[in-house]
MIBA-588592 format. One line per field, with one value per residue (C-alpha): z, y, x; residue in three letters; residue number from 1; chain. Coordinates in nm, 4 decimals, decimal comma, padded with zeros to 6 digits. Each point is the difference from the previous one (the first is absolute). Layout:
z	(Z / ...) .
y	(Y / ...) .
x	(X / ...) .
r	(ALA / ...) .
k	(NUM / ...) .
c	(A / ...) .
***
This chain:
z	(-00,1159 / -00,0521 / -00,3069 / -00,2036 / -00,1437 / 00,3567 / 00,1999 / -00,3464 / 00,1017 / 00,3459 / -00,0990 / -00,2545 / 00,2594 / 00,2604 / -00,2320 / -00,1209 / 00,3342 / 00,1297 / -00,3059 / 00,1309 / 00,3301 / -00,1002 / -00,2254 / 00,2543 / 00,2577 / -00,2266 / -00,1102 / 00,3733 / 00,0095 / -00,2788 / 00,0873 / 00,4056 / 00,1022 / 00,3338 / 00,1987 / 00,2998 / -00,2140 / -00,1416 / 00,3074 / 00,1760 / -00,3143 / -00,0265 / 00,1923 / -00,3054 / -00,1763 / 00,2346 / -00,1640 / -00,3458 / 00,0374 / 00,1176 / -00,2629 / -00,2791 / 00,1418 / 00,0161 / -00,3992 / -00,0908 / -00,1695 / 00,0914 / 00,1834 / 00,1227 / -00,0779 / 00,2885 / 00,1351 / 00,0330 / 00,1316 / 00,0260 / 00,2341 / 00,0067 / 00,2759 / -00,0925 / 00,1363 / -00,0092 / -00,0093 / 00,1410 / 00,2502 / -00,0449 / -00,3886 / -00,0345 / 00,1905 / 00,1822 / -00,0820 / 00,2313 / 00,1077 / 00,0062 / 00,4045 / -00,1131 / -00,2557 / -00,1993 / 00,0743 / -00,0276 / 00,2658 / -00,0103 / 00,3123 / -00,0127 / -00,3197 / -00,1292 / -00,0045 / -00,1711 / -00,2419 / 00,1151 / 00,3372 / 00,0810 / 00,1056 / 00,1148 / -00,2656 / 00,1694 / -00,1607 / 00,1468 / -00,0800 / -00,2903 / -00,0802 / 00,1991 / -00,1694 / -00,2855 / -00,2058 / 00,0223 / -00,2883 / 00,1001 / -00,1862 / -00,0714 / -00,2354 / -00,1279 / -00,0654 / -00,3978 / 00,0460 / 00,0125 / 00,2361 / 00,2094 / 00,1659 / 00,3545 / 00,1412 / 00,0233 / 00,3371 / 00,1282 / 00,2487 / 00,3049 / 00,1231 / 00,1487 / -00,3559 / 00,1044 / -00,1471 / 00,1517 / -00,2244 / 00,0535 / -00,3195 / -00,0746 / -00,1940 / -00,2746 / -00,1792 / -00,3319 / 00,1608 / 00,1150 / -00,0929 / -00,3402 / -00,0836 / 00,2947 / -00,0929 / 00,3324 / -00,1141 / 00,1635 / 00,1720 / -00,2096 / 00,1278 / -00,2360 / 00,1637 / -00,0983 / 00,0905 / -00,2590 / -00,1070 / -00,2437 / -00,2088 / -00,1115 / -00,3425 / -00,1811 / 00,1171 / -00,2819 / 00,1294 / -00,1468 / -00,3237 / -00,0601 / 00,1091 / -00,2354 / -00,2890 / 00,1035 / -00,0599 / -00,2912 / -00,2329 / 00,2110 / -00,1583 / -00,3057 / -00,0051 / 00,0709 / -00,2950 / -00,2523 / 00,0607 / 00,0012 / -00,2655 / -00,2015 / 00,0980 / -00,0741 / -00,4036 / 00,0526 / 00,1465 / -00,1552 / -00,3574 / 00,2009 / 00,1859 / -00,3465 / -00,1087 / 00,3180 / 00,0330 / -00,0748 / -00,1597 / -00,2595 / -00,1157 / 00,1552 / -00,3667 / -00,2789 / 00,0874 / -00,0271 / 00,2069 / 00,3026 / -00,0552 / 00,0410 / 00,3321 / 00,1175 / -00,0422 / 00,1372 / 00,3243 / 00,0458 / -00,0033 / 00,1892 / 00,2541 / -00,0132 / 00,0603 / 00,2765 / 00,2003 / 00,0476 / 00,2800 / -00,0208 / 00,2366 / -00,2156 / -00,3286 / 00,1693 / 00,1442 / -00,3252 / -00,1776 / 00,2631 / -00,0448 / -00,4216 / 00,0590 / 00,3590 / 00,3175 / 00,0721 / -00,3338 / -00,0439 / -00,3764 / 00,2267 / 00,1517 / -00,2880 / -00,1836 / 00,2202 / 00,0705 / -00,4088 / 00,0118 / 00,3189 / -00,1330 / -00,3496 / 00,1400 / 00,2623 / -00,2341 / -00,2606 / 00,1660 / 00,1857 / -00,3792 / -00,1939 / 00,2957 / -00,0887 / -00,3688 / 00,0727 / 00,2058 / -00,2216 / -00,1358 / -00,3088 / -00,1364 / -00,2066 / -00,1248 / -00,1426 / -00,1427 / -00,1900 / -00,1011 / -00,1716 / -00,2243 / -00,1263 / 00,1678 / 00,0548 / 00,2912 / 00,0402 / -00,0268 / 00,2767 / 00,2309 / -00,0562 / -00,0425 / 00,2350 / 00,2416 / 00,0801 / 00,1627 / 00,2313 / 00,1365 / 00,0037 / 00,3669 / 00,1116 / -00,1711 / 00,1397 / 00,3756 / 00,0109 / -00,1193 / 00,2585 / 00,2902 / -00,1408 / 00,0277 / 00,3593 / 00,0572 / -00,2198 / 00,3073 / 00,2011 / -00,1298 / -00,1206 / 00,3774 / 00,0975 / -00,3149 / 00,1041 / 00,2622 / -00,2340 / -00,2291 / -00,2082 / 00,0729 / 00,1817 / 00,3223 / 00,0811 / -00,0408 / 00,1978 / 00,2732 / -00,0389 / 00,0467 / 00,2918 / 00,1846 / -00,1021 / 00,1336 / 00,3124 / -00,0860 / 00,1339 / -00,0277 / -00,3282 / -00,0418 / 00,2081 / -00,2313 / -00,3149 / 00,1426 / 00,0981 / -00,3543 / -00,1708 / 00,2464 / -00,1109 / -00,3563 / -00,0130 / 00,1743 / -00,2367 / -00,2574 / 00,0619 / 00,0452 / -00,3346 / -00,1572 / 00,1726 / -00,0980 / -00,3624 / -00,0353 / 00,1574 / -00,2892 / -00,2657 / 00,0901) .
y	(-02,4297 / 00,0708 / 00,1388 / -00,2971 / 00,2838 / 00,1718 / -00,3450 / -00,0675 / 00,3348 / -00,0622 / -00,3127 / 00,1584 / 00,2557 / -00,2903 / -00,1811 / 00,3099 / 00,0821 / -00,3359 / -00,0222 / 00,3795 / -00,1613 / -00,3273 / 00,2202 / 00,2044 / -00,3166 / -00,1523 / 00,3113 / 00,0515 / -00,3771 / -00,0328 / 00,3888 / -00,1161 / 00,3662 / 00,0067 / 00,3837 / -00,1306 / -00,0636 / 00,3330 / 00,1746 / -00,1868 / -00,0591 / 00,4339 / 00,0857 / -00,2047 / 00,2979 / 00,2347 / -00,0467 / 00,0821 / 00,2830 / 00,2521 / -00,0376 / -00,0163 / 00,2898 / 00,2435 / -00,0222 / 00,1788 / 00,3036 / 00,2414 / -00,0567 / 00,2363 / -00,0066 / -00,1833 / -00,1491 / -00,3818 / -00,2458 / -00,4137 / -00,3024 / -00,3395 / -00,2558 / -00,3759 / -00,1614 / -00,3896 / -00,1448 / -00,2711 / 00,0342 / -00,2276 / -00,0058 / 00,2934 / 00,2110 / 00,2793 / 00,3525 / 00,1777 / 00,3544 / 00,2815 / 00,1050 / 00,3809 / 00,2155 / -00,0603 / -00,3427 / -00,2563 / -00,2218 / -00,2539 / -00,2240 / -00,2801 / -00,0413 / -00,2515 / -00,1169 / -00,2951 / 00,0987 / 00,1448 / 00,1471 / 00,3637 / 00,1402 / 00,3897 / 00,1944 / 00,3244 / 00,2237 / 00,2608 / 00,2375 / 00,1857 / 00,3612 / 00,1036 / 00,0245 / -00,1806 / -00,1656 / -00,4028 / -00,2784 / -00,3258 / -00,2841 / -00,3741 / -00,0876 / -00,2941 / -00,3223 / 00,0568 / 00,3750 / 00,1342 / 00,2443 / -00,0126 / 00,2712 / 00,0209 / 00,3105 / 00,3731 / 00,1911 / 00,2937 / -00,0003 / 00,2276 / 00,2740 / -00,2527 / -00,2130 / -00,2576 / -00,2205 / -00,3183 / -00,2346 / -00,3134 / -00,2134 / -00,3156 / -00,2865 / -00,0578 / -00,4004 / 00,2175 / 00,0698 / -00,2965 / -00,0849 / -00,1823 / -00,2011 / 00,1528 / 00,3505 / 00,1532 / 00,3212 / 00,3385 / 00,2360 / 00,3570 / 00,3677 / 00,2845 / 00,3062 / 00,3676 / 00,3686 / 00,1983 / 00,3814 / 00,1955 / 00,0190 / -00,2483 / -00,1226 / -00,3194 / -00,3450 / -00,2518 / -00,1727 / 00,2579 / 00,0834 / -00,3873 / -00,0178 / 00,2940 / -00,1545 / -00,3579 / 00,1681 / 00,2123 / -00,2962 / -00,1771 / 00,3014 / -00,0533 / -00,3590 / 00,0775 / 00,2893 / -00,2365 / -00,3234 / 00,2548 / 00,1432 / -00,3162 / -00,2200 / 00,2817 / -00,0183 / -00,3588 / -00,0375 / 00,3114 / -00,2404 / -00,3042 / 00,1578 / 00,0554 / -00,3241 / -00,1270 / 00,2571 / -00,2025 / 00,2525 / 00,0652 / -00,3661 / -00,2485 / 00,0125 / -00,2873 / -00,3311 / 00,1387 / 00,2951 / -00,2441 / -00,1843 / 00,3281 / 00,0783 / -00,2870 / -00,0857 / 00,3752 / -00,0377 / -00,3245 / 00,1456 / 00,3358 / -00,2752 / -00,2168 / 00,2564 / 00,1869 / -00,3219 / 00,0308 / 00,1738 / 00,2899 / -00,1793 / -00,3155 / 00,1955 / 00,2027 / -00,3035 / -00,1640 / 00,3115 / 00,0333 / -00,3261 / 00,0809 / 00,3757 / -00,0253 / 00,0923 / 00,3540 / 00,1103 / 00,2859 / -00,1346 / -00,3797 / 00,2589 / 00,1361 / -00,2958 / -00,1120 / 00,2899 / 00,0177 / -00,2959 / 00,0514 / 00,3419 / -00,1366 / -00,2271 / 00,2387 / 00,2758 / -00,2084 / -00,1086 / 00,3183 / 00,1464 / -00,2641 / 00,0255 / 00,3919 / -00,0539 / -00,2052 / 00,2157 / 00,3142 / 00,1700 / -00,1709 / 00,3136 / 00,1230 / -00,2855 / -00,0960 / 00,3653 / -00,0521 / -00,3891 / 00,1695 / 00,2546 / -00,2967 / 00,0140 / -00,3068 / -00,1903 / 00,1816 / 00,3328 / -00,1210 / -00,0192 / 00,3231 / 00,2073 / -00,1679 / -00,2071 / 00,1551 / 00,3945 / -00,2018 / -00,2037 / 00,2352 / 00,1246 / -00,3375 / -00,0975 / 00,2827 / -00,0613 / -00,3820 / 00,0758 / 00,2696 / -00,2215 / -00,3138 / 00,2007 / 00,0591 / -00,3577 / -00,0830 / 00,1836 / -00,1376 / -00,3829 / 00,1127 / -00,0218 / -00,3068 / -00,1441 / 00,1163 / -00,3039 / -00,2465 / 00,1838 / 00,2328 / 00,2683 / 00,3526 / 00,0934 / -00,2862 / -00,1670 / 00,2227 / -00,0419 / -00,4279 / 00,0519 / 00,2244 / -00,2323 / -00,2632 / 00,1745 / 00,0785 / 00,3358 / 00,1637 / 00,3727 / -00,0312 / -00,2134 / 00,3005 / 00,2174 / -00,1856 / -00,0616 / 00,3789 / 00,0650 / -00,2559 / 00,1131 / 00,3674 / -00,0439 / -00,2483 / 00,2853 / 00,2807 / -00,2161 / -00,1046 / 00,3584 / 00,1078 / -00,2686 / 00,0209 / 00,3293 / -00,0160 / -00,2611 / 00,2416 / 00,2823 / -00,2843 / -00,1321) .
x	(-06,0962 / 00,3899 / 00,1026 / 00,2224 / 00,2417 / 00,0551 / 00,1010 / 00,2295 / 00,1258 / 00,0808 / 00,1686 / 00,1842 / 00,1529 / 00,0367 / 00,2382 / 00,1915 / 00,0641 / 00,0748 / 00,2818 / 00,1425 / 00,0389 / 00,1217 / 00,2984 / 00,0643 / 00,0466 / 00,2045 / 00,2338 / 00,0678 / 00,1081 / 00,2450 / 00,1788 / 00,0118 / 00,0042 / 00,1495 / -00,0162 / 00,1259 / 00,3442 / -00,0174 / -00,0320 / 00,2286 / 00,2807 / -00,0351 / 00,2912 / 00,2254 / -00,0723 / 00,1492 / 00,3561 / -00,1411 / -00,2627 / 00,1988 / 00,2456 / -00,2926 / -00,1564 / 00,3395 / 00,1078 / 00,3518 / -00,1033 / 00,2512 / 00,3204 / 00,2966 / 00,3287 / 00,1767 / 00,3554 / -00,0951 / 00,1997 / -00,0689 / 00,1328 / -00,0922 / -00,0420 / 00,0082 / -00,2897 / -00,0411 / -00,3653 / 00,0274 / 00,2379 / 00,3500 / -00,1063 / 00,2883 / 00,2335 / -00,1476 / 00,1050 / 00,2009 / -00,0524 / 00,3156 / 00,1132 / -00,0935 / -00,1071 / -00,3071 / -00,1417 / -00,2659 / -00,0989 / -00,2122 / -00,1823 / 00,0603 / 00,2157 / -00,2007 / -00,3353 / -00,2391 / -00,2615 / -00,3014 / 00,1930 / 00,0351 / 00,3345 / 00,0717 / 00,2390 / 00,1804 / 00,2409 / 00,2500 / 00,1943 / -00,2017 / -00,0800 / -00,2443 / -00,3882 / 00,1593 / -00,2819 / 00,0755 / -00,1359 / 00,0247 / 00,0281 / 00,0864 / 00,3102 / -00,0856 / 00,2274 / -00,0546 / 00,0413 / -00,3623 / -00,1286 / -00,2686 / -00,1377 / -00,0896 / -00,0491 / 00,0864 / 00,0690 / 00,1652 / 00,3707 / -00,0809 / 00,2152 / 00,2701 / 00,0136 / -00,1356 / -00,3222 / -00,1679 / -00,2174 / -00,1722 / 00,0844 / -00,2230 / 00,2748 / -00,1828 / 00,0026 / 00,0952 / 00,3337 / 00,1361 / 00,3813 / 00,0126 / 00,3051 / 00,1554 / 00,0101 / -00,2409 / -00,2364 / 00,1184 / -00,1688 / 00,0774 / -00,0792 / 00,0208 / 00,0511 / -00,0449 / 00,0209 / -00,2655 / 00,1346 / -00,0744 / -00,3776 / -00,2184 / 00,0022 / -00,1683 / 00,1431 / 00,1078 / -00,3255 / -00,2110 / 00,1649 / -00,0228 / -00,3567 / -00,0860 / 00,1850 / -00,1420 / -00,4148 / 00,1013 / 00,0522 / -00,2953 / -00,2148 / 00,1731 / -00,0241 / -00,3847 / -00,0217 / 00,1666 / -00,1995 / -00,3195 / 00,0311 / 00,1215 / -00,3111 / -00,2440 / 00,1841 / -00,1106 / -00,3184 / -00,1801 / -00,0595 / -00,0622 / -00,2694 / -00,1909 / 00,0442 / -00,1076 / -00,3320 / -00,2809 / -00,1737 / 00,2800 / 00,1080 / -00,2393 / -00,1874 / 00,0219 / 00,2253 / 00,3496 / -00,1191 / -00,0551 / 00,2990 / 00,2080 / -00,2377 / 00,0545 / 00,3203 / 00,1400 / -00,2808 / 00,2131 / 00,3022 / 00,0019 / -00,1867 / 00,2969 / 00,2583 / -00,2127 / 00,0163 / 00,4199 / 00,0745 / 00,2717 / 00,1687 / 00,0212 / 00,1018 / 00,2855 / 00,1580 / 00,0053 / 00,1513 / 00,2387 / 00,0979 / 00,0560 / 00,1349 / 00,1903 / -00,1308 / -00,0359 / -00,0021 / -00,2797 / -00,0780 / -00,1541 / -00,2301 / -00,0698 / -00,1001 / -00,2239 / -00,1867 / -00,0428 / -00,1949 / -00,1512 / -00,1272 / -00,1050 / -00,2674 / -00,1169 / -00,0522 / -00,0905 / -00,3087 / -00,1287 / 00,0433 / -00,2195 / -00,2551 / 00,0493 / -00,0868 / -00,2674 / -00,2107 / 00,0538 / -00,3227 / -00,1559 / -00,1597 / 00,2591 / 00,1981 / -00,3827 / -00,0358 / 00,3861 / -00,0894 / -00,3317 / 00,2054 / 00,1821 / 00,3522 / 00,2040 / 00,1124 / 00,3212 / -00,1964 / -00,2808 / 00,2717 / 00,2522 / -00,3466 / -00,2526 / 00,2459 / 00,2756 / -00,1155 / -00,2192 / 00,2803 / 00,3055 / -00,0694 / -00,0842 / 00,3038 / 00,2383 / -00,1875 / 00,0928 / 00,3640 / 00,0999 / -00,1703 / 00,2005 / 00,3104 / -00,0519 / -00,0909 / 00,3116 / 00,2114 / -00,0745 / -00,0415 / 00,3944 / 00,0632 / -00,0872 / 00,1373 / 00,2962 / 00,0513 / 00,0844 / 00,2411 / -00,2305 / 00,2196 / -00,0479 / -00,0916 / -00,2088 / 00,3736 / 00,1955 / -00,2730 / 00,0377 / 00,3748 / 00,0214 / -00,2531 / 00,2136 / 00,3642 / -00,2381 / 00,0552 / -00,3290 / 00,1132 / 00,0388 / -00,2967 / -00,2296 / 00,1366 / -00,1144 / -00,3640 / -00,0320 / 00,0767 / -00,2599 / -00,3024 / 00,1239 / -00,0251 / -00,2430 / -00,2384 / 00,1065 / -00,0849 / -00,2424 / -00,1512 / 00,1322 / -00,2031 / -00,3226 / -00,0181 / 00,1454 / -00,2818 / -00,2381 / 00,0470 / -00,0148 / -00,3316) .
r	(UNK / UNK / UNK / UNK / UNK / UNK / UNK / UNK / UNK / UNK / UNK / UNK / UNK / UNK / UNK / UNK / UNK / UNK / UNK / UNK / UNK / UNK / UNK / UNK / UNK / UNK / UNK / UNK / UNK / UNK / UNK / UNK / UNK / UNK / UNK / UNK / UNK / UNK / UNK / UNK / UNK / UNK / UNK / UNK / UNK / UNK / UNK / UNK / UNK / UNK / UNK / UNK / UNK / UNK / UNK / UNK / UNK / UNK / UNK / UNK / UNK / UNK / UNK / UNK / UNK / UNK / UNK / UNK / UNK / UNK / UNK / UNK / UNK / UNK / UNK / UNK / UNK / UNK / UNK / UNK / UNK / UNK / UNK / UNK / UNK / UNK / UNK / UNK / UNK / UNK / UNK / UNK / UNK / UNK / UNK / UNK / UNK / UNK / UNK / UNK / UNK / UNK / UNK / UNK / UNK / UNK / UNK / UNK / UNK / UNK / UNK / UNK / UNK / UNK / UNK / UNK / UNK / UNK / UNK / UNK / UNK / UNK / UNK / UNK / UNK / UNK / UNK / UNK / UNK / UNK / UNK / UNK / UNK / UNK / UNK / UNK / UNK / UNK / UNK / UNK / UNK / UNK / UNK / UNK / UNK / UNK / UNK / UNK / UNK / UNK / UNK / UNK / UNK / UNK / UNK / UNK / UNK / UNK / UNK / UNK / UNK / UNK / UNK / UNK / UNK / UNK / UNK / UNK / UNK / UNK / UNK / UNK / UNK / UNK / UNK / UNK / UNK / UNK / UNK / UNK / UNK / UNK / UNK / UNK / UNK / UNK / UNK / UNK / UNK / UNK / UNK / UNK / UNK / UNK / UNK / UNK / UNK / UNK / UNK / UNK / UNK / UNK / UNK / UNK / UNK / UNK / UNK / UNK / UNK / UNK / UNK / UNK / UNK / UNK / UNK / UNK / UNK / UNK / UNK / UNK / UNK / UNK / UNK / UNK / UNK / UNK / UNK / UNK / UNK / UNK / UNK / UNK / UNK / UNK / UNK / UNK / UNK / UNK / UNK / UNK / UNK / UNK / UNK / UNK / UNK / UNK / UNK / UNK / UNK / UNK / UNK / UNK / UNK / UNK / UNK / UNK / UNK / UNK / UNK / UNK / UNK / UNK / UNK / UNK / UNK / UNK / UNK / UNK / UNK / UNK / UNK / UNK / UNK / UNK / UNK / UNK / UNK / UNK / UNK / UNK / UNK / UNK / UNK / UNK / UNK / UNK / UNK / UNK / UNK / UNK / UNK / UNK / UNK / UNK / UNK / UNK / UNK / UNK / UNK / UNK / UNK / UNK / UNK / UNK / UNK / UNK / UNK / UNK / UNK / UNK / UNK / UNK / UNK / UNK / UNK / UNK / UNK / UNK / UNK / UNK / UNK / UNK / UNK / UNK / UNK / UNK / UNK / UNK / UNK / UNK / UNK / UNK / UNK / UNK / UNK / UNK / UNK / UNK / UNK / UNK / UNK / UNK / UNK / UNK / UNK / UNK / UNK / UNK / UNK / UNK / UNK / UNK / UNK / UNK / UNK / UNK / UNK / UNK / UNK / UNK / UNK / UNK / UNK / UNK / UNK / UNK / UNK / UNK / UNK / UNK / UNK / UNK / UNK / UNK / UNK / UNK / UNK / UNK / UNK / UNK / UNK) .
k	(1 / 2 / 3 / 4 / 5 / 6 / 7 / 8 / 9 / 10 / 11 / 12 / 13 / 14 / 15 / 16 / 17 / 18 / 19 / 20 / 21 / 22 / 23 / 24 / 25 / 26 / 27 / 28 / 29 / 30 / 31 / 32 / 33 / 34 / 35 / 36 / 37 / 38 / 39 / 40 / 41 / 42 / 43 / 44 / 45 / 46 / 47 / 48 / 49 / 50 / 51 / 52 / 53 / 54 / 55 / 56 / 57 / 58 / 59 / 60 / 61 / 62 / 63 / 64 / 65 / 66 / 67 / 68 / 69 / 70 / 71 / 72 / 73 / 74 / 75 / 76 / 77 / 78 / 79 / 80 / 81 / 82 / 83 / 84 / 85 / 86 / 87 / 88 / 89 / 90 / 91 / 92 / 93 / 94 / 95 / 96 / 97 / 98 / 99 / 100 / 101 / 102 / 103 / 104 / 105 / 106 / 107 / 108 / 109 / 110 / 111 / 112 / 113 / 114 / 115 / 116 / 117 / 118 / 119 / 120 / 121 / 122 / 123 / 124 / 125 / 126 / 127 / 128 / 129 / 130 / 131 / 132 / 133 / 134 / 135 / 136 / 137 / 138 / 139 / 140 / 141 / 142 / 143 / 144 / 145 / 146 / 147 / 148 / 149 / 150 / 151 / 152 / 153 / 154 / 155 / 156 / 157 / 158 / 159 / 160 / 161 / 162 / 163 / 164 / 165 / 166 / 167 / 168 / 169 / 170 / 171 / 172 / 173 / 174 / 175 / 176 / 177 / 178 / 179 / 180 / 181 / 182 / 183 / 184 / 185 / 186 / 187 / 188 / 189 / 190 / 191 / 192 / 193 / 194 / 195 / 196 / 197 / 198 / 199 / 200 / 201 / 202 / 203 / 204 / 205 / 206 / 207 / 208 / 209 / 210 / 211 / 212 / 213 / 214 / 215 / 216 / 217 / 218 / 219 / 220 / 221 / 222 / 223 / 224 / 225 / 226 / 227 / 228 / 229 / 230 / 231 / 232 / 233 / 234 / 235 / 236 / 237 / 238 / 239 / 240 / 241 / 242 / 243 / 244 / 245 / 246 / 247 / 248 / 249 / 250 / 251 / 252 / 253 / 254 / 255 / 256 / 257 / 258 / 259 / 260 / 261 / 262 / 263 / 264 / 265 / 266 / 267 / 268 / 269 / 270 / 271 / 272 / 273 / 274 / 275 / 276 / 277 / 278 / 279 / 280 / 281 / 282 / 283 / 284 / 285 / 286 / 287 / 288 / 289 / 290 / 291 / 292 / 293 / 294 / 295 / 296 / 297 / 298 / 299 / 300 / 301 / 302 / 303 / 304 / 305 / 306 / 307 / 308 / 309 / 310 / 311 / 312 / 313 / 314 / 315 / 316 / 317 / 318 / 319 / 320 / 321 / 322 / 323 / 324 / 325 / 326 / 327 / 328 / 329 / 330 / 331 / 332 / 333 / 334 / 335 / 336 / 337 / 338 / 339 / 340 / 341 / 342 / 343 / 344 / 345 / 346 / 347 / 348 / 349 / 350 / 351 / 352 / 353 / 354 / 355 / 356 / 357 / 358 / 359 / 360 / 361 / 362 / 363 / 364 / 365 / 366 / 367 / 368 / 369 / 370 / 371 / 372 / 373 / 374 / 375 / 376 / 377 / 378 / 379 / 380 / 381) .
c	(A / A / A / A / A / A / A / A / A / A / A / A / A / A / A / A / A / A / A / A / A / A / A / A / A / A / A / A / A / A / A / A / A / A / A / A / A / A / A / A / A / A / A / A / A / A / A / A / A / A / A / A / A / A / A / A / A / A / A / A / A / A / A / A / A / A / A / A / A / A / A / A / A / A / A / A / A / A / A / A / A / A / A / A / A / A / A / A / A / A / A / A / A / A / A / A / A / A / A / A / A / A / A / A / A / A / A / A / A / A / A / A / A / A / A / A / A / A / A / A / A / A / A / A / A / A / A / A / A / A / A / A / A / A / A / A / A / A / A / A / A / A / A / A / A / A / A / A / A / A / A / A / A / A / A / A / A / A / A / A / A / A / A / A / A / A / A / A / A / A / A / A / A / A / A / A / A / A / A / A / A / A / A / A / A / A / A / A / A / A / A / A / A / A / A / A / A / A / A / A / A / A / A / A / A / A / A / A / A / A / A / A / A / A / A / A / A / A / A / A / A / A / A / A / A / A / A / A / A / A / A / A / A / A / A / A / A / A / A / A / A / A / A / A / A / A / A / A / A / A / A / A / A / A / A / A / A / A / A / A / A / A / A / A / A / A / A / A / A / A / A / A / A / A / A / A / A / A / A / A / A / A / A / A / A / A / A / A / A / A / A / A / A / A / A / A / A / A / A / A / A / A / A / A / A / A / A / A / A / A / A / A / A / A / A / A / A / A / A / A / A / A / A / A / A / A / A / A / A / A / A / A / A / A / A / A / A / A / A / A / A / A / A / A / A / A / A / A / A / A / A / A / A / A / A / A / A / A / A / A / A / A / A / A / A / A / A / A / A / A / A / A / A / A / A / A / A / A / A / A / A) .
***
């Protein structure tokens, strides 16, 4: 005879696993993942990876020189740029060319082995990067150019196609890229220090009066544990995202103290529920043993509360400073300031050297602190 509880079982598992399946069937229809686009849309990437992936660190000191050729997307929208008879010179075939079409850029009359940076001089004055190459030993470079829609001529004023050349001499020494990137995650780390150690100040007395085991006694005492559940529950429920935009929006964008702000309250809920669910499971043995030798409330918790929570307490703070980094980042985006806002506005000018150089230095300190804490953490516990 089968066993009622064991078929209810089966059942039971049947339907779980029928819902798993059903979620998963439905996740994959409403995101429409597509790998055949990815693998065939890859090569896009080609004009952006191997900028991302060779940051300016360290440059020489060099003789640089520039020249411009006016290119009109479409063609007839503007006058084409013409090229000198001699001497340095760009030339471009054909001079003109419809969005979307590719065209052949050569240029003569260089150094030799002179380094080469391509770009796009936009109608409004922006650059856009294209690519970097090398002149060979006559001074001369070829370079297949795509004309991009973001160029075309605007109110008749036709992009131009711009070459910076230079000769490096002399030693290496830090680019401007990477003093400003180091300047950019110092205040990140400060931003993340400050709104650390700011929330902690905050959250370490709502966490007591949101430990059950501390206020949850009498009627006002679950008022008070009620009302502070709700609201570290409220505030957890904004994303960083969410409060940074709206203090960037008060403060100005890019302004570090946005950042800050958010991450305050961002960092006051967080801590100030991993604290109360500190308190709460703290041994009962000796607050009971000071409550029998008739101390008072206040003295149950400096006596009994707090010793068993202070490396708990000094554990969650140090990790929340390294998740504080690198939330700072990302923050960063829309206007919170720092590196995460350098980053936004090199992607934005297309400059992806710059924008390597930033990411090199997040995933660097992110990893060093993240080390640091792990194993401050791992002497306090």
């Amino acid at each position: 005879m089968t066993n009622p509880s064991r078929v209810l079982r089966v059942l039971l598992w049947l339907a779980v696993s029928s819902a798993i399946i059903a979620a998963f069937i439905l996740s994959v229809k409403v995101t429409q993942p597509d790998f055949v686009k990815l693998v065939v849309a890859a090569p896009k990437a080609r004009q952006i990876l191997p900028q991302l992936f060779s940051p300016e660190l360290f440059v020489r000191q060099a003789i640089t020189s520039t020249m411009s050729l006016a290119f009109p997307i479409p063609c007839g929208s503007a006058a084409a740029g013409q090229p000198p008879e001699s001497g340095p010179r760009l030339i471009a075939e054909p001079p003109c060319a419809n969005a979307g079409e590719t065209f052949r850029l050569r240029g003569e009359g260089f150094p030799p082995n002179a380094g080469v940076k391509l770009s796009w001089r936009l109608p409004d004055q922006r650059a856009l990067s294209i690519k970097r190459t090398v002149t060979n030993e006559n001074g001369v470079f070829e370079q297949e150019v795509q004309a991009r829609p973001i160029a075309a001529t605007k109110d008749g004023i036709p992009s131009a196609l711009e070459i910076e050349t230079s000769l490096p001499e002399g030693a290496l020494r830090p680019s401007p890229t990477l003093t400003d990137v180091v300047n950019a995650m110092f205040v990140t780390i400060f931003m993340a220090l400050l709104a650390t150690t700011f929330g902690t100040i905050i959250a370490i007395p709502l966490s007591f009066l949101a430990a059950r085991n501390i206020t949850h006694r009498g009627l006002l005492g679950k008022i008070v544990y009620y009302i502070t559940r709700s609201f570290l529950n409220i505030i957890r429920s904004y994303e960083p995202l969410v409060m940074a935009t709206i203090f960037a929006l008060i403060v100005g964008f890019g302004n570090p103290f946005a950042g800050v702000l958010a991450l305050v309250i961002v960092t006051t809920a967080s801590l100030g529920k991993m604290f109360s669910e500190s308190v709460e499971s703290i041994d009962p043995g000796p607050i009971e043993a000071i409550t029998a030798t008739g101390a008072n409330r206040a003295q149950v918790i400096l006596y009994g509360v707090v010793p068993q929570i202070i490396p708990d307490f000094l554990s969650f703070t140090i990790y929340h400073w390294d998740i504080n980094v690198r939330i700072s980042t990302i923050i960063g985006f829309v206007g919170g300031g720092g590196i995460g806002y350098f980053l936004s506005q090199a992607i934005n000018a297309f400059q992806y050297s710059k924008a390597g150089a930033a990411l090199l230095a997040i995933i660097l300190v992110v990893w060093a602190l993240d080390f640091l804490s792990a194993e401050a953490r791992k002497r306090l516990t």
